[in-house]
C-alpha positions, -999 to +999 in steps of 0.1 A: +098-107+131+092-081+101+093-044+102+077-025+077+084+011+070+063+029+046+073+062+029+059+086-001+028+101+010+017+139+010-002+163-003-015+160-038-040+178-060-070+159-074-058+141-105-026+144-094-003+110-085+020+095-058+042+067-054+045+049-020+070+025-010+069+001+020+106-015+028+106-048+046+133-057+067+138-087+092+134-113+068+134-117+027+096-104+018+096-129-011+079-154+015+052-133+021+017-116+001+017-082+003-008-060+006-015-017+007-047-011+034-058+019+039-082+046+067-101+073+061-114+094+088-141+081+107-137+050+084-129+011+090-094+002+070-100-014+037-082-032+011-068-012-015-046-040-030-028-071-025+005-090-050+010-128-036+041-143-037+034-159-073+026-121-081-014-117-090-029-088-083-062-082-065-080-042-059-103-029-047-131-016-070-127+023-064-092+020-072-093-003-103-076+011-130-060+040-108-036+018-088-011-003-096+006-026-066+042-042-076+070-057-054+110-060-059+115-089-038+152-079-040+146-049-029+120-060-001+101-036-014+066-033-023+049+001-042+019+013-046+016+038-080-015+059-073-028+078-104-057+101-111-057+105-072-094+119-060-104+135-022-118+102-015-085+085-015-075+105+016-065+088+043-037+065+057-025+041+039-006+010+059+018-017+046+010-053+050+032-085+047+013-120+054+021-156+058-002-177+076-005-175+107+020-145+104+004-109+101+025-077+099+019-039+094+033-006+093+029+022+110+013+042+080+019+075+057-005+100+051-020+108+016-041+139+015-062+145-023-071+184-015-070+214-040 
């Protein structure tokens, strides 16, 4: 099985940016699509972005152009550069690793966008 610990989050000022990291370990992460979920407060978890193992990219519209999702597969890591960060993008944000019919997740880190 895969554990997946993610690290990076905090508190940031509107406009402000943060780099998370999620570290795979368990088996090699190249096998699997990756993905960066996250939940607001009193929300439902969303997609924020997904890399597949042939490495396209898919986000979600609020974050277009903000975010950018990569992946070391040597490393077993996978990032998530957030820029231009806004309140809205509070909330926490969970590492995924799939492979039909295999699912995986983290345990989550907080980001908090607040003056």
């Amino acid at each position: 099985q895969v554990q997946l610990v993610e690290s990076g989050g905090g508190l940031v000022q509107p406009g402000g940016s943060l780099r998370l990291s999620c570290v795979a370990s368990g088996s090699f992460m190249s096998i699997y699509d990756m993905g960066w979920y996250r939940q607001a407060p009193g929300k439902q978890r969303e997609l924020v972005a997904r890399i597949t193992t042939g490495t396209s990219t898919n986000y979600a519209d609020s974050v277009k152009g903000r975010f950018t999702i990569s992946r070391e597969n040597a490393k077993n890591t996978v990032y998530l550069q957030m820029n231009s960060l806004k309140p809205e993008d509070t909330a926490v944000y969970y590492c995924n690793a799939r492979r039909t019919p295999m699912d995986y997740w983290g345990k989550g880190t907080l980001v908090t966008v607040s003056s």
